[in-house]
Structure formats: structure tokens, C-alpha cells
DORO-689141 format. One record per residue (C-alpha): x, y, z; residue in one letter. Coordinates in pm, whole numbers, plus 50000, padded with zeros to 5 digits. Layout:
XYZA ...
//
This chain:
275816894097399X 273556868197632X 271436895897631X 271046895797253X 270856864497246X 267936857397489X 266136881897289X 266406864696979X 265716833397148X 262486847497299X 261596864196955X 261866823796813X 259836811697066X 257076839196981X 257156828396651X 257006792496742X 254006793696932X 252206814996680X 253006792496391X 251526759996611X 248476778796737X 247636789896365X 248296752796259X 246066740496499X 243296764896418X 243596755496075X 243856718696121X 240146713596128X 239906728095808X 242486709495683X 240726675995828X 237046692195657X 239086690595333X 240666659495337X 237326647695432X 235386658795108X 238576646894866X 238016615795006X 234186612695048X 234446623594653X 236716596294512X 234796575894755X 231516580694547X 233376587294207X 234666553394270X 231356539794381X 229346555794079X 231766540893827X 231556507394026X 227756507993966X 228406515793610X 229466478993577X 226106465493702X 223846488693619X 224996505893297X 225146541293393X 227166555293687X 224936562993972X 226186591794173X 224936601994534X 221626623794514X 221606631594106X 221776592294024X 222036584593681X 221116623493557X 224566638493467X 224846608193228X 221676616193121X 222386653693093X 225486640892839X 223426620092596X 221356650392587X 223886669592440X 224386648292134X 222536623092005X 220106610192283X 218486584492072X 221976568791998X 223576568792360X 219786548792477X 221176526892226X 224256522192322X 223546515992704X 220916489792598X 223196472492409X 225516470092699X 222756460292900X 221036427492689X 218126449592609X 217096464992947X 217766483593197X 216766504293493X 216816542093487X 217826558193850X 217096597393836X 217276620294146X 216346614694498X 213976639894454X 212456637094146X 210276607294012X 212526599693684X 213016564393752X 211926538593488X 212826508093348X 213926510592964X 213516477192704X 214376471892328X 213626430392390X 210406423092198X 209926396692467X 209626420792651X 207316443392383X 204966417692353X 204136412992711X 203586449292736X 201216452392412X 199376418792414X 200386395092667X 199066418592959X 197566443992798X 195656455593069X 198706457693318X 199986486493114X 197966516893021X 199656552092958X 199546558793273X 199136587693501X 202346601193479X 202226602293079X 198656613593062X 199646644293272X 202756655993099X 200796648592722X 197966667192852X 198416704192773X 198876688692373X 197356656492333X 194436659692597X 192126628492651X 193346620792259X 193296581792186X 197296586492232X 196946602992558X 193936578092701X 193546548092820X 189726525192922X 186506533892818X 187856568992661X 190806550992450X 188036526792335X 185746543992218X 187886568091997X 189526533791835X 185826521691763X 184846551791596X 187956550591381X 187996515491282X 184266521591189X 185116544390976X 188666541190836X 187586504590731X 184596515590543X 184676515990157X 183716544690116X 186726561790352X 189156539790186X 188136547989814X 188586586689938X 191686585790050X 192916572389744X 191396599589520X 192756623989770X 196176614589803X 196266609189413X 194476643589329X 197416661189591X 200386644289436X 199476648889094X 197576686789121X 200236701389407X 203066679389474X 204526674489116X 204006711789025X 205816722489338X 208926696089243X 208916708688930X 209306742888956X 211836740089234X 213526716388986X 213666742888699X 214656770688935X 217996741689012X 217626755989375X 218116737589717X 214636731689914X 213756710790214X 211886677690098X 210926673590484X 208956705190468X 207146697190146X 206366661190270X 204876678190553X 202496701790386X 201536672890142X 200446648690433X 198726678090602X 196696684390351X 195566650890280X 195296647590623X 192616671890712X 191046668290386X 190456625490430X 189836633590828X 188276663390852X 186986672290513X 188196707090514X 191156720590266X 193756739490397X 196036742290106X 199486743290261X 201086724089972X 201126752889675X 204006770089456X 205866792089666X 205146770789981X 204006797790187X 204716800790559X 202296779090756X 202256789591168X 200746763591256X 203216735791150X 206046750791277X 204136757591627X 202876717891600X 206876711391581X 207686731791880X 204796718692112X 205946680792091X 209646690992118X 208696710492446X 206476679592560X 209166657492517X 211596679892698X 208926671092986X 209646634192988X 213806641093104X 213416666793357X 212396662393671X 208216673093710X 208806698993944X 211706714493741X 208916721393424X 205936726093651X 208136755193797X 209096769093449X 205346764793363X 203826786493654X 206386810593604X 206066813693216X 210056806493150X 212526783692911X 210646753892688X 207316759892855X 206896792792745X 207756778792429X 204896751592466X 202516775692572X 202696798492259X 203056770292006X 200056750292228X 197756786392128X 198716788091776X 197886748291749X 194236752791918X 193356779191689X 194156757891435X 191986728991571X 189016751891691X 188866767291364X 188306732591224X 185966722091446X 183556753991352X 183726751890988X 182946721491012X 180186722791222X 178596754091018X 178906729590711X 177416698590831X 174136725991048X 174066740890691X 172196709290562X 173466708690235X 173706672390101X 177036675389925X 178866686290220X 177066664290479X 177596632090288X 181216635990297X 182996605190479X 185716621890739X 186406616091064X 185416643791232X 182586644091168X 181906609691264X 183256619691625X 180376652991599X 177346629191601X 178956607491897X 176676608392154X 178316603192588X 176696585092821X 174206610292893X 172526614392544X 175006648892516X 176956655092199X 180716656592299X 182696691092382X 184356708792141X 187226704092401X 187106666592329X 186926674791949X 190176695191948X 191566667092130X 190826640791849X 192216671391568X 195226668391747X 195916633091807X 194966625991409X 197106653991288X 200266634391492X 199506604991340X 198666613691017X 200626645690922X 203956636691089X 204426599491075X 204396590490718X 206096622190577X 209136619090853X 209376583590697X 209436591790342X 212456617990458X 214546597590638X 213616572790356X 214896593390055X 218176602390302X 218976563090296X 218376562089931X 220976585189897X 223606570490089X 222816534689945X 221996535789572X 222076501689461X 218336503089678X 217166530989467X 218216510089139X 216196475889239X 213196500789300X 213426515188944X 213656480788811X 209876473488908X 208746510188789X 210166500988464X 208946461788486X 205476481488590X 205636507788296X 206476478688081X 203106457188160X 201316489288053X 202566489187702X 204216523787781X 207366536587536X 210376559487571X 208926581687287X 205296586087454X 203436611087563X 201046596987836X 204196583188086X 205016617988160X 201376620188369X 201026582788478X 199206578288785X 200076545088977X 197276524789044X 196406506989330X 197106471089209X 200576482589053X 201496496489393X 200816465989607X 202626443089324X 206096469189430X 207616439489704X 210896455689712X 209676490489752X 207646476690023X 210606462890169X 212716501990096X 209946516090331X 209726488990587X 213786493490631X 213366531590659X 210726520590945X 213336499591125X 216056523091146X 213816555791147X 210726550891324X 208096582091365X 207936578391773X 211456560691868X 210246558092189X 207326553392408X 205846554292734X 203476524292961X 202906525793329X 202236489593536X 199426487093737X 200446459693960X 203356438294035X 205066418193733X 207776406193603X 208636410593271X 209826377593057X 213806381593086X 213586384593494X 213196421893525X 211296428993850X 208436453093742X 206926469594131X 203406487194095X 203806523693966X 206806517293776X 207846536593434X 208156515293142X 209776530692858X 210456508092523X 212596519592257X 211776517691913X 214956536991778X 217486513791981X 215236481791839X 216106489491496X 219716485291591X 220276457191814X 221856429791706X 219986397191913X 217016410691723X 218256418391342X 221836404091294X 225296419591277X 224166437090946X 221596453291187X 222816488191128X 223096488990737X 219896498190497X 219476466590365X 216156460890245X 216446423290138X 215946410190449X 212206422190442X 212166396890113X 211796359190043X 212246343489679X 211236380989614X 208586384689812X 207406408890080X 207606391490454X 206086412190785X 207976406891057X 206386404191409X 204466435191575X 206936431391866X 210416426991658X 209256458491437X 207486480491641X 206796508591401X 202906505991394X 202826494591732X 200866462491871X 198206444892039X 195206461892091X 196716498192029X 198116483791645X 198206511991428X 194496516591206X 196296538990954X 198836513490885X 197526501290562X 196616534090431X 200446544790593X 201806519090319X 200036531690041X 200206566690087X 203886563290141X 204186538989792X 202676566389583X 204496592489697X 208006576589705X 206806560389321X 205686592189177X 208756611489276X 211466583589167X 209226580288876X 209936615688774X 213316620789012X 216816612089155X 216866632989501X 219856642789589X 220436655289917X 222996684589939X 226756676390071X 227236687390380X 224036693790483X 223656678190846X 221076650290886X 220476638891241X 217436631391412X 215346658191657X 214306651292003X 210396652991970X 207476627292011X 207926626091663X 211636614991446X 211846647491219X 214976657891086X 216426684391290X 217766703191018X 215236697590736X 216386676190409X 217836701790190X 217986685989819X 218006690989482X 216246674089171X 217746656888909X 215006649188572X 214576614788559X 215866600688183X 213336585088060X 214876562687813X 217446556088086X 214046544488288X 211826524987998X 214816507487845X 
//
């Protein structure tokens, strides 16, 4: 029996010891892991902390990319909007250790006006913009800056203040509505079929685009509305550039040397876009070398840039020359359609608008001695005069420009050390980024209303007021204010006043309308809609 018993008292004491020495071996595990839980909450706690101050939670290593990564996901243009609002109207971007994605971010036109007129000179595009434009927008008057940037905005004033440039773009955009646009709507409209407005907006400003800038036709705009590669590659190369500006530069110089993800994307759409461009640039040239007076004399911008002369007597690359093509077609293809879509979206959603802007066509058709049972309405072309008499369809388009502007953001880089008006240190190098989008929603700068389509406030005792360059920042300011924006306006009256004129768009239930991360605010889904024939007695009495 004390035999047994020993036994089993040794056996326990076997067990005993093995049990502690296997705790103790795995107690520095144990301490490793209680270790990380805690150095986690620590910066979990510590990252939301920051949150308070800073507006984003800044996390160990990553910084403020995971909430970046989120806002990504959705609605990018709306969460920027929602931090600066948090914020006052700025704040300061931290990215990665790693990785030079810090800026500072602003939607105060105090702010805005500092950076486009007050000191100008303090903040070009920058380095850091210049090379991640580059592969699209080359040394383009968007993608330059000194002697380059001025030259290209001398040329075009030259020219796109000149008589006879501004009498031809009237005639053009006139001959396109009336000779491609209206056919198009109307057979769509008698085939009572869904068709994306966006797209036909598109072809429309393309063609007047490279018809008023480059004096070539490329017919995009016609019944059946053909597939047109190189609009859809345009799309795709300044989605992919923009994809440059929130990812670290090593991250897409990687993917780029390696061929992989958005800029493999960027290099195929980049090829389909110079074709494009070079193709231009040599019918052009065989037109102008071909000496015949009717095609020399024409008054387009292009050409203007071919008898440009450098510094050293030399006629300018065609490299250069694509880059100009490019920058023009961004401006002038993209901006004014994207407006007139988001504009006819609002116009939807907020009727009573579309009702005050029938009142002046009718008050407009009335002063022309026009009736219900005429003829000649049905092909009335708008005139010049009538169209800048429209104040509260001004207004319609300037609201669509608040809430919906072509670039909602954009890029400056300081040169030396500043401070910017509300106390924001600025340090040499730094990454300004101001944000159009989030201006058009803030409410220190347009009201609590500032959200709603409300084009009234752009009127006083009926009349059309501007607002300042650096409250609405659609058309930019200072130095780099927008040439085209007069011609913008107009082009963007006739359209919107010949279709109403004719129309009620109705854009289809449930079709999704958010905006796409590009340089440019398209649609991301198109504007699918269908066409309702205007009454005309309902109009005219």
C-alpha cells in the first residue's frame, strides 16, 4: 500500500514538474502576446485620439491611408467633404512613412485666393504633379508652369479673343446642334428608347472642339452614334492618372515598369489617345504645306501653335503639338458637356428650375412674334443676344458649376515657406490640394441651403450676379482664369436652350448617378434618359 502510494505520489510530481517547465517555456510567448494586444489598443487608442485633432485617425507607419483606402471605396469626393467640414476648411493629409502622400487639403477661398493671385508665384504645379500628369498631359499649359505655361496662354488669348475665332465658334456650335445634335435626339426620341445624354454631350463638344481648335472634322456626333476608341481610351487615361495622385509613387511606378493593374490600363488608353493627336497634327500640317487659301485661312488653334517659333528660330516638335491636342481636348471636350449632364440630372430632381427656364424661352419666343400654330419655331436658332438676355438660365448653369464642377479638385506645390491666411503652416515642398467639389458644399461659404440646387442665389432683382473667382472656383483664378470661360457659357446656353426648347429629359428611375474618380467629374454610369416632345402650345401660351 505505501508502496502504491509513493508511486502515485512520484507519478504527480512528474506531472508537476512537466506542467511548470512547459508553462515556463511558454510564458515568453504568452508575455510576446500580451505585448502586441496591448501595443495595439495602445495605437488604436492613439490613432482615434489624433482623429480629434487632426480629422483622420493616424495609425503607426500607414498614417492616415486606411481612412483613405475607405473613402475610396465609396464616394471619395463626398468623405473629402465631410472631413473638411469637420476641419473649418483645412486640413493636413499624413500618408505613409514611406511614401510622399502628405499634403495639406483647403476648401477656404481665403485660402484659394492666396494660392491663385495673392502669391501666385509661390505656387506652380509643381514637380510632383508635373511628373505624375506627364505620360497624358506632357508640358500641356495644365501640366506647365514659367516660361512654357506662358507662352501657351499667350498664344490662346491671342487667338481665342480674336473676332474672327469668336464669330467661328458660334457658327460651329450652331451648325452641330442644329445639323447633328437635334437629328440624333430626335430619332432616339421616336425610337422611345433609353440612351446616355453624357455620351452624346460628349461627341457634340468633341466635335466642335477639334473643329473651332483644330479645324479638322471628326464626326463623332451622327445617327447611330458609332463607337469612338478614342473617347473611351481619353476616359480611361485620366481615371488611371488620377489613381496616381492616392497611391504612394513607388506603388504605380512599380505597376508601371512591370506593365500591371491601372497602368497597364494607362498605357493602352495613353496609345490609342496619341494616335488620335498625331493623326491631327499631320492632316493638319499636309493642309496648311498644301497652300490652298481656303484651308490656310482658317482661324484654329493649332495651327496658331504650328507657326510658333522657340527660342532658337525652330518650329516646335510635334511632341509639343500633341501635348497642346491634349490639354485643349480636356478642356474643351470634357468640361462643358460633364456640366450640361450633371446639369440636366438636377433639372430632374428639381423641376420648379426647369419651369422658370421655360418662362424666358417662351418670354424670348414671344419678342419674336412667334405662334403656337407656326411653322418656323420648330427650327429656331437662338441668337446670341437672346442667349445672354437668359439671367436665370445663367444662374441654372452656374448652380450646376457649384455643386458639379469639371475638375473637383486640384493640385499646387509651394516653393518656399508660407503661411496660408487662416494660420496653416505651409514648409517648402509641401502638397497643396484645394477642393472644388467640397467648396460647393460648405456651409461658411454658401449658407445652410448650401447643398440644395437653388439657382436664385446667383440672381438679384432678376439679374445675373458672378460670385468671386475664389468662392466659385469652377473656371479657376488669377493668372491661370479659365480663357474658354465665356465661350464655356455660351456653348453651354445653346445647348441646354435648344434641347428644353424641343425637350423634357427625363432621366430613367433607378438608374445610378454618382460621380467618377477622374481629373475630370463624369458620371460614372452615363445619364441614361428618355425624351419627352416638348408641347408647344403648352410652351408659347
Amino acid at each position: 500500500m505505501n508502496s502504491g502510494n509513493q508511486t502515485s505520489l512520484s507519478n504527480g510530481h512528474s506531472a508537476a514538474t512537466t506542467y511548470l517547465s512547459f508553462f515556463w517555456r511558454l510564458l515568453p510567448d504568452i508575455q510576446i502576446l500580451e505585448l502586441l494586444v496591448a501595443l495595439s489598443i495602445f495605437a488604436t487608442l492613439h490613432a482615434l485620439r489624433q482623429s480629434k485633432h487632426q480629422g483622420l485617425a493616424v495609425w503607426p507607419v500607414v498614417g492616415m491611408l486606411p481612412s483613405l483606402l475607405l473613402g475610396l471605396r465609396n464616394d471619395v469626393y463626398e468623405w473629402l467633404t465631410a472631413v473638411l467640414r469637420a476641419r473649418g476648411g483645412t486640413f493636413t493629409f499624413r500618408g505613409p512613412w514611406f511614401s510622399n502622400l502628405q499634403c495639406v487639403v483647403t476648401a477656404d477661398p481665403r485660402n484659394l485666393e492666396h494660392i491663385l493671385k495673392i502669391k501666385f508665384s509661390k505656387f506652380p504645379k509643381g514637380k510632383y504633379y508635373r511628373n505624375i500628369a506627364s505620360d497624358m498631359l506632357g508640358d500641356g499649359i495644365f501640366n506647365s508652369d514659367g516660361e512654357v505655361w506662358r507662352c501657351q496662354r499667350k498664344t490662346l488669348s491671342l487667338e481665342m479673343h480674336s473676332a474672327e475665332f469668336r464669330s467661328s465658334t458660334i457658327q460651329s456650335i450652331s451648325e452641330l446642334v442644329h445639323l447633328r445634335l437635334l437629328p440624333v435626339l430626335e430619332l432616339v426620341h421616336d425610337n422611345h428608347t433609353p440612351f446616355d445624354l453624357q455620351d452624346v454631350l460628349l461627341r457634340l463638344a468633341f466635335d466642335n472642339l477639334v473643329m473651332v481648335a483644330f479645324g479638322i472634322d471628326p464626326g463623332c456626333l451622327r445617327p447611330g452614334l458609332p463607337e469612338v476608341p478614342f473617347a473611351r481610351a481619353f476616359e480611361n487615361a485620366t481615371e488611371a492618372t488620377l489613381l496616381r495622385f492616392v497611391m504612394p509613387t513607388a506603388i504605380w511606378k512599380v505597376l508601371r515598369f512591370f506593365d500591371l493593374g491601372s497602368e497597364r490600363r494607362l498605357k493602352r488608353s495613353l496609345k490609342c489617345v496619341d494616335e488620335f493627336a498625331y493623326d491631327l497634327i499631320r492632316t493638319r500640317k499636309k493642309e496648311v504645306e498644301s497652300g490652298a487659301e481656303e484651308k490656310t485661312a482658317k482661324s484654329d488653334l493649332l495651327t496658331a501653335f504650328m507657326k510658333l517659333k522657340d527660342d532658337n528660330g525652330m518650329a516646335f516638335s510635334d511632341k509639343f503639338l500633341r501635348d497642346v491636342c491634349v490639354n485643349m481636348i480636356l478642356a474643351g471636350r470634357d468640361s462643358s458637356s460633364v456640366v450640361l449632364s450633371w446639369f440636366f440630372w438636377l433639372l430632374n430632381r428639381y423641376p420648379e428650375a426647369e419651369d422658370r427656364i421655360l418662362g424666358e424661352l417662351r418670354r424670348t419666343i414671344e419678342e419674336r412674334g412667334y405662334n403656337s400654330e407656326g411653322e418656323e419655331e420648330k427650327s429656331l436658332v437662338f441668337k446670341p443676344e437672346e442667349l445672354k438676355r437668359m439671367e436665370y438660365l445663367q444662374a441654372a448653369l452656374s448652380e450646376a458649376l457649384r455643386l458639379y464642377p469639371p475638375v473637383p479638385v486640384d493640385h499646387k506645390e509651394v516653393v518656399e515657406d508660407d503661411v496660408f491666411p487662416d494660420g496653416t503652416i505651409l514648409k517648402k515642398g509641401t502638397k497643396v490640394i484645394y477642393a472644388t467639389y467640397s467648396m460647393g458644399r460648405m456651409e461658411s461659404i454658401w449658407g445652410k441651403d448650401c447643398r440644395d440646387y437653388k439657382p436664385e442665389r446667383w440672381l438679384k432683382d432678376g439679374r445675373f450676379m458672378s460670385e468671386s473667382a475664389y468662392k466659385f472656383t469652377a473656371f479657376n483664378g488669377g493668372p491661370r482664369l479659365c480663357l474658354g470661360k465665356d465661350f464655356a457659357y455660351y456653348q453651354m446656353k445653346f445647348v441646354a436652350a435648344s434641347i428644353l426648347y424641343r425637350y423634357h429629359v427625363k432621366v430613367v428611375e433607378s438608374h445610378p448617378v454618382v460621380p467618377k474618380m477622374a481629373l475630370t467629374l463624369y458620371t460614372k454610369y452615363g445619364l441614361k434618359v428618355t425624351l419627352c416632345s416638348r408641347d408647344e402650345s403648352k410652351l408659347l401660351k
